[in-house]
C-alpha angles and dihedrals in degrees: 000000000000116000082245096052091058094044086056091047090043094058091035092062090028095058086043093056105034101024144238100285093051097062096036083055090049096048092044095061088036100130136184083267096041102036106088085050095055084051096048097045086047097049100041109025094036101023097041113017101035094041103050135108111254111065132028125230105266086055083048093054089051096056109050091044086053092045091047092034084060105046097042102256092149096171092046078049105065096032085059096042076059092048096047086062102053078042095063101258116136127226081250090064095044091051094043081051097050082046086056095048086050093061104031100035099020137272097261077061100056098031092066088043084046088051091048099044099045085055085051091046096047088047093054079048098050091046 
């Protein structure tokens, strides 16, 4: 696959799970410093990992909210929690992944994912 190609899969998956407002936002405070990771990110997370074979997206999604869950990336955290939802995944299979993160990475951990998901979750409530 051309690296163009890539590029062109990666938005279009990227715009599918994050949305259209949250690339737009991201293109439009690309700047000279910032540009080549946005590629990158776009080519390689969006265009070669969430477009492969051998897992669908709402697996996707739980794993990468277990995996930044894990590490602390508390703002990856809750743009994902959004992109889980418009990936399938019911509020019941975040909350059996943050229980996982509470017993395999630690519960400080998952308290703080549990806090921000349940805002996100209000909010898509509220609307």
């Amino acid at each position: 696959m051309s690296e163009q190609s890539r590029y062109d899969a990666g938005m279009q998956v990227r715009r599918a799970v994050l949305g259209d407002a949250h690339v737009d936002r991201a293109n439009a405070r690309k700047t000279d410093f910032t540009e080549d990771f946005q590629d990158f990110i776009t080519r390689y997370a969006w265009g070669e990992v969430w477009t492969g074979d051998g897992a669908d997206r709402p697996t996707r999604s739980m794993l990468t909210l277990a995996i930044l869950a894990a590490t602390g990336c508390e703002d990856e955290f809750a743009m994902h929690v959004r992109a889980a939802r418009r990936n399938g995944l019911e509020p019941e299979r975040i909350k059996e992944v943050l229980m996982h993160v509470a017993i395999y990475a630690g519960v400080p951990r998952a308290n703080t994912a549990f806090g921000i998901a349940n805002t996100i979750l209000a909010e898509e409530q509220a609307e």
